[in-house]
N, CA, C and O atoms as a Maestro MAE file, in Angstrom:
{
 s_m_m2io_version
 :::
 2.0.0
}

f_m_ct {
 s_m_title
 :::
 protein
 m_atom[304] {
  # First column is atom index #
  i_m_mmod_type
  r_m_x_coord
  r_m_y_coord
  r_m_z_coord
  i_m_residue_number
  s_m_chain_name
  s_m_pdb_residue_name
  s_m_pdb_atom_name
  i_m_atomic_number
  :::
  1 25 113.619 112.044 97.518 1 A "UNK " " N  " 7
  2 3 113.752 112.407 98.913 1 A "UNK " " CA " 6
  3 2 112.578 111.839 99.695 1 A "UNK " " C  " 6
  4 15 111.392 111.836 99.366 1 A "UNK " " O  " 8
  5 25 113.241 111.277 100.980 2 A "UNK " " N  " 7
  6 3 112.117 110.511 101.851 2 A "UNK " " CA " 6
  7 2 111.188 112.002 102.541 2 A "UNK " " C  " 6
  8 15 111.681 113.017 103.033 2 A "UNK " " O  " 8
  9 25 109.679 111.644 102.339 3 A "UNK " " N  " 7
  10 3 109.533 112.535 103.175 3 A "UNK " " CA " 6
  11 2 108.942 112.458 104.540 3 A "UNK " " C  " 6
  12 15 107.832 111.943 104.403 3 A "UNK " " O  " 8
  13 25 109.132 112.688 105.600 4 A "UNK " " N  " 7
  14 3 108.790 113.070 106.618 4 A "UNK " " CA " 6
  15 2 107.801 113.163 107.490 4 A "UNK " " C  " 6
  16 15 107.597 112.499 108.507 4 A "UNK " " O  " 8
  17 25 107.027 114.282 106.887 5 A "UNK " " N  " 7
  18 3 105.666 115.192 107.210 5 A "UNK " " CA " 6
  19 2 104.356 114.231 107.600 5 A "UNK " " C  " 6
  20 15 103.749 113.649 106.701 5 A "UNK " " O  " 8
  21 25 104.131 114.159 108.395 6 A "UNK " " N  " 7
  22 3 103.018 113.102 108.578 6 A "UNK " " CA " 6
  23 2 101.866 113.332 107.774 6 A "UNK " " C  " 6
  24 15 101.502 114.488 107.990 6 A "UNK " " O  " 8
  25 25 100.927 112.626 106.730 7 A "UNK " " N  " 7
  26 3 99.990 112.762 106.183 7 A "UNK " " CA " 6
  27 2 99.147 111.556 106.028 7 A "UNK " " C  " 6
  28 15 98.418 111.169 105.114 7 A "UNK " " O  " 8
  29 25 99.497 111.015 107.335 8 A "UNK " " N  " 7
  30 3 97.880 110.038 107.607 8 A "UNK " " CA " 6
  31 2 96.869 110.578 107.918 8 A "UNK " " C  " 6
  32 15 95.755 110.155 107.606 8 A "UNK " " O  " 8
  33 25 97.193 112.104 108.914 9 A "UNK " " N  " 7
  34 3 96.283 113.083 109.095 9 A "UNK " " CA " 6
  35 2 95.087 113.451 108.365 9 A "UNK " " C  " 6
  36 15 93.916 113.522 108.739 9 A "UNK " " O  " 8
  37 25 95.611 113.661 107.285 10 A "UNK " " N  " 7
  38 3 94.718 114.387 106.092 10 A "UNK " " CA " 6
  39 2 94.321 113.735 105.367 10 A "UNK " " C  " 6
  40 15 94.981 113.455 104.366 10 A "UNK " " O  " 8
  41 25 93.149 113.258 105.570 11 A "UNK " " N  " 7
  42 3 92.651 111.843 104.539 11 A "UNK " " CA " 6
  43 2 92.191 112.624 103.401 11 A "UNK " " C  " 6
  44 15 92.102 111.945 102.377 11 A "UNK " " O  " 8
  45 25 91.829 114.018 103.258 12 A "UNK " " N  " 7
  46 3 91.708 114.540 101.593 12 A "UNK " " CA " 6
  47 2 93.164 115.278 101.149 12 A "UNK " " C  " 6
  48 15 93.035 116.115 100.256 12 A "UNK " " O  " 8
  49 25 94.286 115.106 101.572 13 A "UNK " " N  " 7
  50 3 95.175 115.362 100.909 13 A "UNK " " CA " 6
  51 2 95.650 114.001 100.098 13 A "UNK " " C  " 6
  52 15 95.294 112.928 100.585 13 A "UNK " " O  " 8
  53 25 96.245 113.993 99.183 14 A "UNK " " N  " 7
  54 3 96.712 113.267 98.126 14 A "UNK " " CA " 6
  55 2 98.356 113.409 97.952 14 A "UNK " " C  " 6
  56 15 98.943 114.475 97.768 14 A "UNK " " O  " 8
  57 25 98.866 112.317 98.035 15 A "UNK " " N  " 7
  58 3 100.786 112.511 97.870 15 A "UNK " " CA " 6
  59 2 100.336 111.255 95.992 15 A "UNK " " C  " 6
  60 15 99.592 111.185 95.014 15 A "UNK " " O  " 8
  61 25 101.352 110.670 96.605 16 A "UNK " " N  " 7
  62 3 100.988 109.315 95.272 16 A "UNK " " CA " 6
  63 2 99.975 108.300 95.428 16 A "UNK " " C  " 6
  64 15 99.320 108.151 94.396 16 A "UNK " " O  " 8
  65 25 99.724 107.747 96.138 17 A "UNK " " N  " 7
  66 3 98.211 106.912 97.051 17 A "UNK " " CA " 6
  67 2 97.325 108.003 98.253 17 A "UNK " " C  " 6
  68 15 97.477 108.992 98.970 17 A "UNK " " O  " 8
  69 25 96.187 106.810 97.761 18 A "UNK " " N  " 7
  70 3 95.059 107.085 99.042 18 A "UNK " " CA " 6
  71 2 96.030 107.095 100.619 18 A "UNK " " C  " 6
  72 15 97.009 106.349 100.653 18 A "UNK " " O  " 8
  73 25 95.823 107.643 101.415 19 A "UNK " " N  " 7
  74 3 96.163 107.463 103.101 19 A "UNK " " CA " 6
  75 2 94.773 107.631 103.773 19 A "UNK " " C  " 6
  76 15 94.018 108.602 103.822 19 A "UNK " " O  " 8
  77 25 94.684 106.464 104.238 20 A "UNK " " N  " 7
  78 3 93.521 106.689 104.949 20 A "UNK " " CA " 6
  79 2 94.158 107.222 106.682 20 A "UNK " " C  " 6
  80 15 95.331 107.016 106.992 20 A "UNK " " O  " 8
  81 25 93.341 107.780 107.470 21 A "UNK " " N  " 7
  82 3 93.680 108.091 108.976 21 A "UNK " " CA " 6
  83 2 94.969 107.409 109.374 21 A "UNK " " C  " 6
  84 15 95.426 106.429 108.786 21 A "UNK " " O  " 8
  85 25 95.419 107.895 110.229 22 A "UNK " " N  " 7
  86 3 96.888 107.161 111.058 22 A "UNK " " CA " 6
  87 2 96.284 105.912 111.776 22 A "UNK " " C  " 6
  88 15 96.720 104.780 111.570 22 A "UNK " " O  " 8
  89 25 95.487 106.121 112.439 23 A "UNK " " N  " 7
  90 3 95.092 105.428 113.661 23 A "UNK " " CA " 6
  91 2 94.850 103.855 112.680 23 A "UNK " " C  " 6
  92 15 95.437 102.824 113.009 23 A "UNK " " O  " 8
  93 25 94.132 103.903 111.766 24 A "UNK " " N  " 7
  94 3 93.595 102.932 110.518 24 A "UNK " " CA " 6
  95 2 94.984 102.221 110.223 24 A "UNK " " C  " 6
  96 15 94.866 101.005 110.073 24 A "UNK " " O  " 8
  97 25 96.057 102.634 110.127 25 A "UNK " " N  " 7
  98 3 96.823 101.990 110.106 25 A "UNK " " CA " 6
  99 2 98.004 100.797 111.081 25 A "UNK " " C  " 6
  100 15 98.613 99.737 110.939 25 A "UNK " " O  " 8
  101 25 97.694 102.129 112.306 26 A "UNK " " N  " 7
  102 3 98.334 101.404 113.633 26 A "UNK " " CA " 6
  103 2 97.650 100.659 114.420 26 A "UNK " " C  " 6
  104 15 97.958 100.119 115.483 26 A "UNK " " O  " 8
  105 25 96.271 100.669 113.556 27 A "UNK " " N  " 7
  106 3 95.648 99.593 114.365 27 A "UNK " " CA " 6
  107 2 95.636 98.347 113.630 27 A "UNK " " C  " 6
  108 15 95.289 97.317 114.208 27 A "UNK " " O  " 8
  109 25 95.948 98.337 112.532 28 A "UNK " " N  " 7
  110 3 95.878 97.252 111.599 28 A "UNK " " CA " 6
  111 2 97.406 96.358 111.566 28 A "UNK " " C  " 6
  112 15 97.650 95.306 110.975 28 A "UNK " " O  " 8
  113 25 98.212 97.118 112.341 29 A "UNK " " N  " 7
  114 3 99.651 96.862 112.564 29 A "UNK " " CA " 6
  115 2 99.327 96.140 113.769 29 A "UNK " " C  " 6
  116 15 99.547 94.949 113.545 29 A "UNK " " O  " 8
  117 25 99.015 96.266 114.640 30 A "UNK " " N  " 7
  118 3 99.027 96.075 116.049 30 A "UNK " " CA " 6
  119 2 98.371 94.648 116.064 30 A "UNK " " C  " 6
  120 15 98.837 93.758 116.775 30 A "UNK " " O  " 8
  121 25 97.122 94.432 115.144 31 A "UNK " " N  " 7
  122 3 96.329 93.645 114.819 31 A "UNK " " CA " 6
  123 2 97.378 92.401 114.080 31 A "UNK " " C  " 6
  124 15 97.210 91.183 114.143 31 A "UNK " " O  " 8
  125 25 98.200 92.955 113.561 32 A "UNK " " N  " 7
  126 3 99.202 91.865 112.786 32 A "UNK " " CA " 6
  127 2 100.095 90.548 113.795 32 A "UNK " " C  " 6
  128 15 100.401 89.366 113.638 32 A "UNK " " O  " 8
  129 25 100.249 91.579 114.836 33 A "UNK " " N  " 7
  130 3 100.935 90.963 115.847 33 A "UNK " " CA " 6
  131 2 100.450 90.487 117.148 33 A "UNK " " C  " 6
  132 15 101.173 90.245 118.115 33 A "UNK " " O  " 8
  133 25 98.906 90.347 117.093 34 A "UNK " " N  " 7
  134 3 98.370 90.075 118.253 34 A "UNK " " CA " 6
  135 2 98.434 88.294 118.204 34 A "UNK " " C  " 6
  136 15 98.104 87.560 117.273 34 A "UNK " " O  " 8
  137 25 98.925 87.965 119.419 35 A "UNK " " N  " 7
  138 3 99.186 86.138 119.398 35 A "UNK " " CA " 6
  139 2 100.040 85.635 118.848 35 A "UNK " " C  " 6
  140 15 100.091 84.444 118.542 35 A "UNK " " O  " 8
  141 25 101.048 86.668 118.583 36 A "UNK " " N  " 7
  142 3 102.350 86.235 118.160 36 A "UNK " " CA " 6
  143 2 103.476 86.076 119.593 36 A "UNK " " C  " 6
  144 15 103.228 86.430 120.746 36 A "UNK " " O  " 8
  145 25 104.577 85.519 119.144 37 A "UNK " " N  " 7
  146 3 105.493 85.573 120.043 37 A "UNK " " CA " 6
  147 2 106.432 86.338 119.554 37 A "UNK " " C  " 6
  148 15 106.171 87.001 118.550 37 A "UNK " " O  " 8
  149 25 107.899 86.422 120.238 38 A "UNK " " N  " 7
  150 3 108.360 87.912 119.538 38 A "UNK " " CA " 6
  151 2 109.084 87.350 118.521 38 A "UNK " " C  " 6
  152 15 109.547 88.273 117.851 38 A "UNK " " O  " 8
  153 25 109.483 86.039 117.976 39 A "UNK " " N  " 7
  154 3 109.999 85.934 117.109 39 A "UNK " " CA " 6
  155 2 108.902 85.690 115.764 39 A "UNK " " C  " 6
  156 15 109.409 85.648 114.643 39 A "UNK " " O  " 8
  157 25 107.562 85.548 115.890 40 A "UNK " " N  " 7
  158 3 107.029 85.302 115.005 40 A "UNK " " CA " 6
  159 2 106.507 86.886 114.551 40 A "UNK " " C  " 6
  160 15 106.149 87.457 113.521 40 A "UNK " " O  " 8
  161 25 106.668 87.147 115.733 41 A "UNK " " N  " 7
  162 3 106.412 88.933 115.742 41 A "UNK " " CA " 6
  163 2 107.514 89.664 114.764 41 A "UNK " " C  " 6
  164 15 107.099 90.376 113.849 41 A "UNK " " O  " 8
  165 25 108.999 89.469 114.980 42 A "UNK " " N  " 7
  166 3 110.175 90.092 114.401 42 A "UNK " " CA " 6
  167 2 109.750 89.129 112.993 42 A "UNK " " C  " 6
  168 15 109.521 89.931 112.087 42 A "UNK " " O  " 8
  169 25 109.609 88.033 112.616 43 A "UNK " " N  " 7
  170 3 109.169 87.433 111.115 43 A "UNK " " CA " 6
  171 2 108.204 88.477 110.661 43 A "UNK " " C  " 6
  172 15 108.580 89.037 109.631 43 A "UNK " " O  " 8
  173 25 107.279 88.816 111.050 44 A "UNK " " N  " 7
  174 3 106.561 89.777 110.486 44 A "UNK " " CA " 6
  175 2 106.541 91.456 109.909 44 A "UNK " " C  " 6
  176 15 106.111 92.220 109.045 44 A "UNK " " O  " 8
  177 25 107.542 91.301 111.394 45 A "UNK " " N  " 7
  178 3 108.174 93.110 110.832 45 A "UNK " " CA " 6
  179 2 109.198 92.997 109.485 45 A "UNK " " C  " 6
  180 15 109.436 93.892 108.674 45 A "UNK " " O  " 8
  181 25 109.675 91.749 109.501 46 A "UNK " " N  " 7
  182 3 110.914 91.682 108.607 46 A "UNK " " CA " 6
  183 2 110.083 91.653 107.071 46 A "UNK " " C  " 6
  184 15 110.342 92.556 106.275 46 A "UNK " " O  " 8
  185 25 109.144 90.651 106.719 47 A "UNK " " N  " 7
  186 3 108.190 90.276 105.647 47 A "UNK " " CA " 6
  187 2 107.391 91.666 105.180 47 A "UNK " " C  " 6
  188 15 107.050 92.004 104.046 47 A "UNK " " O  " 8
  189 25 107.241 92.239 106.250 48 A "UNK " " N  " 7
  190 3 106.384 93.506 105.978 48 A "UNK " " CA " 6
  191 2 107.590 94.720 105.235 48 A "UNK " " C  " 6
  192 15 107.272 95.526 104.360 48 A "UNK " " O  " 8
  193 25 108.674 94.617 105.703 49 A "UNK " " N  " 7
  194 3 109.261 95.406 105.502 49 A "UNK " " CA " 6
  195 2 110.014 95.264 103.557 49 A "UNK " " C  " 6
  196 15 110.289 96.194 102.798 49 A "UNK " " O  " 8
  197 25 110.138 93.723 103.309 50 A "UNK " " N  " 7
  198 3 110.427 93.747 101.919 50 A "UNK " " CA " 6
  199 2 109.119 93.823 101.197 50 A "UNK " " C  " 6
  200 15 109.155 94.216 100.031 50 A "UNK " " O  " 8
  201 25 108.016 93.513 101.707 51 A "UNK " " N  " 7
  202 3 107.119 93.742 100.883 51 A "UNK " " CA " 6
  203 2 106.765 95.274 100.535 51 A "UNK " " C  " 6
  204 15 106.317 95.604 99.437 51 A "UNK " " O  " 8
  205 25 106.999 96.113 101.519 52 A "UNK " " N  " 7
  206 3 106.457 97.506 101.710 52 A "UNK " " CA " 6
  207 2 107.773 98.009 100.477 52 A "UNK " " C  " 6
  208 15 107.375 98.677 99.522 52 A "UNK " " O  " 8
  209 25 109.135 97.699 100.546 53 A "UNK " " N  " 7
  210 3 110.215 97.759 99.839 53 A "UNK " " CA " 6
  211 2 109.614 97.659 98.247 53 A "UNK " " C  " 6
  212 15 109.337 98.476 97.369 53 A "UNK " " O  " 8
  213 25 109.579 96.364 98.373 54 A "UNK " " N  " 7
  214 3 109.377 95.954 96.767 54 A "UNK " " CA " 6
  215 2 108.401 97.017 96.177 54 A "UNK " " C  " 6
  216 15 108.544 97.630 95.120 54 A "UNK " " O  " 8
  217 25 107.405 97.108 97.051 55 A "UNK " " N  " 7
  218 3 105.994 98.162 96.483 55 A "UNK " " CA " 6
  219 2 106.686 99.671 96.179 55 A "UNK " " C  " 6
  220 15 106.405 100.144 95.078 55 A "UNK " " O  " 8
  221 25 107.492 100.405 96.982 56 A "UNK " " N  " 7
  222 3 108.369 100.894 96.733 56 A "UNK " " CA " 6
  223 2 108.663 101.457 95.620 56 A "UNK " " C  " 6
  224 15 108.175 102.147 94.725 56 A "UNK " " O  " 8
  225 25 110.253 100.611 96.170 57 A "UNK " " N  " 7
  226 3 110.618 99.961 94.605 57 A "UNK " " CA " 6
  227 2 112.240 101.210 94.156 57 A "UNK " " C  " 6
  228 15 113.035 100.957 93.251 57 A "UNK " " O  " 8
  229 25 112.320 102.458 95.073 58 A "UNK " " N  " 7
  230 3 113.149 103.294 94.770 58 A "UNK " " CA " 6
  231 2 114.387 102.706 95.589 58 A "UNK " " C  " 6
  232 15 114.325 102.176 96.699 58 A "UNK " " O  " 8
  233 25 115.419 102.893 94.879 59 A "UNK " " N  " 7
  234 3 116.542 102.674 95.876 59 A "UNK " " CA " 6
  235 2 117.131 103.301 96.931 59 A "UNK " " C  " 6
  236 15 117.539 102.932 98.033 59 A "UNK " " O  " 8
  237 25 117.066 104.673 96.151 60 A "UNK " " N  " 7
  238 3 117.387 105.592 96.778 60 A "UNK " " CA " 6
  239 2 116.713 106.083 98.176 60 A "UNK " " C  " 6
  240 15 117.064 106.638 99.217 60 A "UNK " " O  " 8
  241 25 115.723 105.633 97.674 61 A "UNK " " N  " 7
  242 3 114.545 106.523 98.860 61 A "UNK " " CA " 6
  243 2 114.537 105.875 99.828 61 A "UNK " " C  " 6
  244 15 114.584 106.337 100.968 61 A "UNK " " O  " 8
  245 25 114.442 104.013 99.365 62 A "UNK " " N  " 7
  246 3 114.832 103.003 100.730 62 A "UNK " " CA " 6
  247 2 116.169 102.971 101.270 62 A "UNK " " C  " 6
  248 15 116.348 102.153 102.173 62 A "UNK " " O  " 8
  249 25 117.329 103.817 100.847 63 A "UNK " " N  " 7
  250 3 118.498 103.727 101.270 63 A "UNK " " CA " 6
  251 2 118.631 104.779 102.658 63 A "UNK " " C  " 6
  252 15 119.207 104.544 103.720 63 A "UNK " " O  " 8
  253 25 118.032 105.765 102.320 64 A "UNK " " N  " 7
  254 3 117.769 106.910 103.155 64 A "UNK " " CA " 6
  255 2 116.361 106.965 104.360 64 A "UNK " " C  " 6
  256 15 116.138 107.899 105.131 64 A "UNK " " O  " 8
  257 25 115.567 105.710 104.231 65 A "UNK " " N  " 7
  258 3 114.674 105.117 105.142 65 A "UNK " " CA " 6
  259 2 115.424 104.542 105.659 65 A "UNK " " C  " 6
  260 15 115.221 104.571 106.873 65 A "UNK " " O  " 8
  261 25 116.725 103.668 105.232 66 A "UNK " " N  " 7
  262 3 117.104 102.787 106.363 66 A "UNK " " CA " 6
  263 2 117.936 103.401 107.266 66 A "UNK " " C  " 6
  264 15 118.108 103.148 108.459 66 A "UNK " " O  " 8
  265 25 118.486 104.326 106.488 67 A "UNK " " N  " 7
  266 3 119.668 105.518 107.205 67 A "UNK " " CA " 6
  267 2 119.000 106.359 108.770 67 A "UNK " " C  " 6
  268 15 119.559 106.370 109.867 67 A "UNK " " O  " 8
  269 25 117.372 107.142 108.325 68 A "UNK " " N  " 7
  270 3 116.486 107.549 108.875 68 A "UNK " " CA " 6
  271 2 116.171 106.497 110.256 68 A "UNK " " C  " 6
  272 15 116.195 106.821 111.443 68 A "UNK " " O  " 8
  273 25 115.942 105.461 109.799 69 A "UNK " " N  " 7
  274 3 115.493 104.380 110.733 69 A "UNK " " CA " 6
  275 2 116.548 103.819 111.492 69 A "UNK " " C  " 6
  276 15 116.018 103.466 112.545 69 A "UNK " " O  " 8
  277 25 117.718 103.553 111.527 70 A "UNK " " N  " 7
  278 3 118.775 103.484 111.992 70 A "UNK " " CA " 6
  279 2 119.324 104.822 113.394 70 A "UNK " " C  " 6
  280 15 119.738 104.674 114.543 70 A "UNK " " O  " 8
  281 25 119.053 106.027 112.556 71 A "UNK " " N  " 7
  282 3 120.274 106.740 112.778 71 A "UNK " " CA " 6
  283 2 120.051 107.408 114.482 71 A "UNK " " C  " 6
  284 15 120.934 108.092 115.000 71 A "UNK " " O  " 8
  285 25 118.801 107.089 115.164 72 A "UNK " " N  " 7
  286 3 118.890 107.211 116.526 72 A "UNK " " CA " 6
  287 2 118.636 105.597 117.249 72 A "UNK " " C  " 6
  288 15 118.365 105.375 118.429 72 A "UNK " " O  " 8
  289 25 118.805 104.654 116.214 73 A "UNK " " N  " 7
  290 3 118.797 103.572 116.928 73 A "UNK " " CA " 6
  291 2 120.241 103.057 117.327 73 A "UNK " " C  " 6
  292 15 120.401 102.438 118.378 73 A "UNK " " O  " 8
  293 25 121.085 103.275 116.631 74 A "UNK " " N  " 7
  294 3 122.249 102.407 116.617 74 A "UNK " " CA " 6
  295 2 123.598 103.865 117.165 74 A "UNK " " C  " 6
  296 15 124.735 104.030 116.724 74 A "UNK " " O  " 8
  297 25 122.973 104.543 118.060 75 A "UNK " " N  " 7
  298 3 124.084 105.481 118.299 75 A "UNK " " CA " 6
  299 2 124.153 107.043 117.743 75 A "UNK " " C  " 6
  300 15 124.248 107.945 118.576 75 A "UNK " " O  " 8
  301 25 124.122 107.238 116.856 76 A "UNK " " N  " 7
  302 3 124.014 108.476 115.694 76 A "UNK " " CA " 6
  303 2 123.794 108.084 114.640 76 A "UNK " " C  " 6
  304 15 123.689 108.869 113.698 76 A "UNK " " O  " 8
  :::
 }
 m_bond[303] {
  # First column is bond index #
  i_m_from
  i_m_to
  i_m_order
  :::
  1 1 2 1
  2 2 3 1
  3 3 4 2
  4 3 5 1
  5 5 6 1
  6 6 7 1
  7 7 8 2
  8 7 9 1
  9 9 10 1
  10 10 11 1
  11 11 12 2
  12 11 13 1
  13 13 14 1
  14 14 15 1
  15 15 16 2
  16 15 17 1
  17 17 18 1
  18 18 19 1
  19 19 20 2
  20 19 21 1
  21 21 22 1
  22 22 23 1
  23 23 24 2
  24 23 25 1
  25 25 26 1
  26 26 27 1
  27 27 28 2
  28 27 29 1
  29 29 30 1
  30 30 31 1
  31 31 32 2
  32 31 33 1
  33 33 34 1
  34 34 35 1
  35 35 36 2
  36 35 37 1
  37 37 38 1
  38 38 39 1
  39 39 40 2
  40 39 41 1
  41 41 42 1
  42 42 43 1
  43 43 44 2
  44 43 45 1
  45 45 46 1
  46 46 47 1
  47 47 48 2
  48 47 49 1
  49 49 50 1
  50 50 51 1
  51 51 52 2
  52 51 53 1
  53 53 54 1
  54 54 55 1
  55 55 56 2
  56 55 57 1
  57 57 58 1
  58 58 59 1
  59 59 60 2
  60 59 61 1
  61 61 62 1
  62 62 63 1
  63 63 64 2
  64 63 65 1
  65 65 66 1
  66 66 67 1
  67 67 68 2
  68 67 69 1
  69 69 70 1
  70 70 71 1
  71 71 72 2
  72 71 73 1
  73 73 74 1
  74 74 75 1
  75 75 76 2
  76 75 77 1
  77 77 78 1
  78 78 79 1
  79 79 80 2
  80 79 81 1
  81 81 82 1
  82 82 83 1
  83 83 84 2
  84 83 85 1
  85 85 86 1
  86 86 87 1
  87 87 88 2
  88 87 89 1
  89 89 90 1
  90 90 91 1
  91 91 92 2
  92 91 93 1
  93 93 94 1
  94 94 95 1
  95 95 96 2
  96 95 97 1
  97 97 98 1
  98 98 99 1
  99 99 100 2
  100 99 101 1
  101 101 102 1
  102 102 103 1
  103 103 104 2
  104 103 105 1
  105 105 106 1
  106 106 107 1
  107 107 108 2
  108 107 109 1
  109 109 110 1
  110 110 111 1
  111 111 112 2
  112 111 113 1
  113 113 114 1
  114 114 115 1
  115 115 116 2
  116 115 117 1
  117 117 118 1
  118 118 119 1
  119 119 120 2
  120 119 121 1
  121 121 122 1
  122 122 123 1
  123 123 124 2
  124 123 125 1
  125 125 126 1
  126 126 127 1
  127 127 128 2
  128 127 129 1
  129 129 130 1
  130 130 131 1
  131 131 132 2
  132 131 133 1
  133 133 134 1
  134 134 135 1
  135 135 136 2
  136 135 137 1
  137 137 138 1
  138 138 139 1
  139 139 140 2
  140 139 141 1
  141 141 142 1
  142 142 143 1
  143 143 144 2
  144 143 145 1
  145 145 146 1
  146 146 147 1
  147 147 148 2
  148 147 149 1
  149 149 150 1
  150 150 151 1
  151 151 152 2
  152 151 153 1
  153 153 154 1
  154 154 155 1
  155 155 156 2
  156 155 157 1
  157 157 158 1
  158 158 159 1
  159 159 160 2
  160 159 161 1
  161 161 162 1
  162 162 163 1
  163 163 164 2
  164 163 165 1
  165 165 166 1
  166 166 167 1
  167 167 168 2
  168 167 169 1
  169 169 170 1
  170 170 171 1
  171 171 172 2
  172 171 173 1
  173 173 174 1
  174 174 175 1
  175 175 176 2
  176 175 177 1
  177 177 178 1
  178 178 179 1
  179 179 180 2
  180 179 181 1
  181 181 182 1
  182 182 183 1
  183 183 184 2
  184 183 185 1
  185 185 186 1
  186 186 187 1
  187 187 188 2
  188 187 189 1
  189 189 190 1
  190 190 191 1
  191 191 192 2
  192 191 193 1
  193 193 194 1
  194 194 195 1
  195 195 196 2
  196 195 197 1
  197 197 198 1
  198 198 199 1
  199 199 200 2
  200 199 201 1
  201 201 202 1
  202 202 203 1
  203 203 204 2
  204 203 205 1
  205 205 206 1
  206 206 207 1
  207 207 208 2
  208 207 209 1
  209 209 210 1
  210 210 211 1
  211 211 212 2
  212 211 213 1
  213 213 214 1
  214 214 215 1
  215 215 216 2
  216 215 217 1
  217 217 218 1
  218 218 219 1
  219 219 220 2
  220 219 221 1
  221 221 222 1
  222 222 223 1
  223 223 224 2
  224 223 225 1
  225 225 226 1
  226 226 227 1
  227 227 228 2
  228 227 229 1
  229 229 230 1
  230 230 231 1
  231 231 232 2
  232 231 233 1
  233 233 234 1
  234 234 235 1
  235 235 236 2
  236 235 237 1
  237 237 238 1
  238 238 239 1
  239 239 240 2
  240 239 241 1
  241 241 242 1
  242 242 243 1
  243 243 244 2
  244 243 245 1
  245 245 246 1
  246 246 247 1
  247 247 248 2
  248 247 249 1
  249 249 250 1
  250 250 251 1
  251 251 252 2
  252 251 253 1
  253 253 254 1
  254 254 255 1
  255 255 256 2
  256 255 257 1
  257 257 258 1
  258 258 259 1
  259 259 260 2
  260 259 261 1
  261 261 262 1
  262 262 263 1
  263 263 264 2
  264 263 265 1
  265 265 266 1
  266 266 267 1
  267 267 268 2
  268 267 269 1
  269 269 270 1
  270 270 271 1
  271 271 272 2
  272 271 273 1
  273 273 274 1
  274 274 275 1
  275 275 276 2
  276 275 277 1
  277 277 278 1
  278 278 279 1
  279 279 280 2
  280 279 281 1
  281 281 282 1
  282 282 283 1
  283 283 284 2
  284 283 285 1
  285 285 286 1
  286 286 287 1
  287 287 288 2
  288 287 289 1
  289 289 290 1
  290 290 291 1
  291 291 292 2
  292 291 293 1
  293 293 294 1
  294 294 295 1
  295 295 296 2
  296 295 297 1
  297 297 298 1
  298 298 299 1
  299 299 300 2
  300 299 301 1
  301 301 302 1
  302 302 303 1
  303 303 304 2
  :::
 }
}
């Protein structure tokens, strides 16, 4: 089960990896795409996204991320 609960928050809580702060991350995102154009921009979200996959690695769990990620984008 995908979970939810935000825990970039809590840099001494522990799930399966380290999380360092939220912000540490969205800034390092933001940083990915600075001087891009939007298609070199959308290449990147796409690359990031099988790599983050592969690391992964559950089927299940990415089946129900994409469901999650979808399901107020495309209508219901």
């Amino acid at each position: 089960m995908l979970t939810l609960e935000y825990h970039f928050n809590e840099p001494n809580a522990r799930a399966f990896y380290w999380y360092e702060p939220g912000d540490a991350f969205y800034e390092a995102l933001i940083e990915a795409h600075r001087d891009l154009d939007e298609e070199q921009s959308a290449l990147v979200n796409a690359r990031l996204v099988l790599l983050l996959a592969n690391h992964i690695g559950d089927v299940d769990l990415l089946r129900e991320a994409i469901r999650l990620a979808r399901e107020d984008v495309a209508g219901g």
